[in-house]
SELO-971517 format. One line per field, with one value per residue (C-alpha): residue number from 0; residue in one letter; x, z, y. Coordinates in pm, whole numbers, plus 32768, in hexadecimal, padded with zeros to 4 digits. Each point is the difference from the previous one (the first is absolute). Example, Ala and Ser with C-alpha at 12.3 -4.5 7.8 and 13.67 -1.06 7.14 Angstrom:
k (0_1) $
r (A_S) $
xx (84CE_8089) $
zz (830C_7FBE) $
yy (7E3E_8158) $
***
This chain:
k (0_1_2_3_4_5_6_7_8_9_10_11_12_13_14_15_16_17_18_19_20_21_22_23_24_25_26_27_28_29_30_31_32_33_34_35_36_37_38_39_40_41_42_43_44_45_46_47_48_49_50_51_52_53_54_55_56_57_58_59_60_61_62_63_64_65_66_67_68_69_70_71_72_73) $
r (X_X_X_X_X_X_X_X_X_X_X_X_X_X_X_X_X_X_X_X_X_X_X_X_X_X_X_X_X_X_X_X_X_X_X_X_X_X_X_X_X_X_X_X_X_X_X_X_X_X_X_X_X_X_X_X_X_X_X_X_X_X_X_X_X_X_X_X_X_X_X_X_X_X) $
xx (E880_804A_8090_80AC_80A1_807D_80A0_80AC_8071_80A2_8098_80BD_805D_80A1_80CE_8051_80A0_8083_80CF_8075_8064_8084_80CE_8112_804A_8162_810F_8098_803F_8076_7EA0_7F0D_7EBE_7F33_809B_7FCE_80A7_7F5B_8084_80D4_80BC_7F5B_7FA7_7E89_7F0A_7F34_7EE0_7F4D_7FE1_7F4C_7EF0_7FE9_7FAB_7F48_7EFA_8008_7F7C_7EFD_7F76_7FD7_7F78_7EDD_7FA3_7F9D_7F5E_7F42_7FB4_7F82_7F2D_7F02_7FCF_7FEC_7EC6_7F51) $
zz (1017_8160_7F62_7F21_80EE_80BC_7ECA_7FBE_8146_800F_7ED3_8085_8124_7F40_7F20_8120_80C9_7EA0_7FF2_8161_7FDA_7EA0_7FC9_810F_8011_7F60_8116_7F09_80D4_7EB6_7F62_8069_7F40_80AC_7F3F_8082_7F8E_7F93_8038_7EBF_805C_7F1E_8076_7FFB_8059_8132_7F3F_803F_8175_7FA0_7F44_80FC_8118_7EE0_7FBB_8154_8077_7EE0_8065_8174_7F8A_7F0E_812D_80DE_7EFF_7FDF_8146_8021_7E8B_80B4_810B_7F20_7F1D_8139) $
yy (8A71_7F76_7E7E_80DD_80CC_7EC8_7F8F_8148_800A_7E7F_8073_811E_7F30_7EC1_8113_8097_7EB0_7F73_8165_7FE1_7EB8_7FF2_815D_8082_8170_805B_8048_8112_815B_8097_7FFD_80AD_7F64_7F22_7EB1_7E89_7ECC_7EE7_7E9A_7FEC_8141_8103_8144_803C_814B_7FCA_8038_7EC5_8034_8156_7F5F_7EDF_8114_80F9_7EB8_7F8C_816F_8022_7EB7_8030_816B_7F5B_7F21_8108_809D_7EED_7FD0_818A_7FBF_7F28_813D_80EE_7F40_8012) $
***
């Protein structure tokens, strides 16, 4: 559980730099959603950067359970 908590959590971290870097938020006072832009102009939800932080948190959460597993066998 502990490799594949380290996966999970490089995951979560790549989606979460490839969001940052890839989609700008929309400059649009007007709207109130929470809209980016990608490159090629279209307006996108900011979902993506949810689910990069929602994976990166389950995986950093699995690894300490991990870690506390081994105690608890004990």
């Amino acid at each position: 559980m502990k490799s594949i908590s380290i996966i999970i959590t490089l995951v979560g971290i790549a989606v979460l730099i490839y969001c940052l870097t890839y989609f700008s938020p929309a400059l649009n006072v007007v709207d109130s959603d929470p809209l980016t832009v990608n490159p090629k102009g279209h307006m996108t939800a900011e979902w993506p950067l949810f689910v990069g932080i929602l994976t990166t948190f389950v995986g950093i959460t699995f690894f300490f359970v991990s870690l506390n597993d081994k105690t608890a066998k004990k």
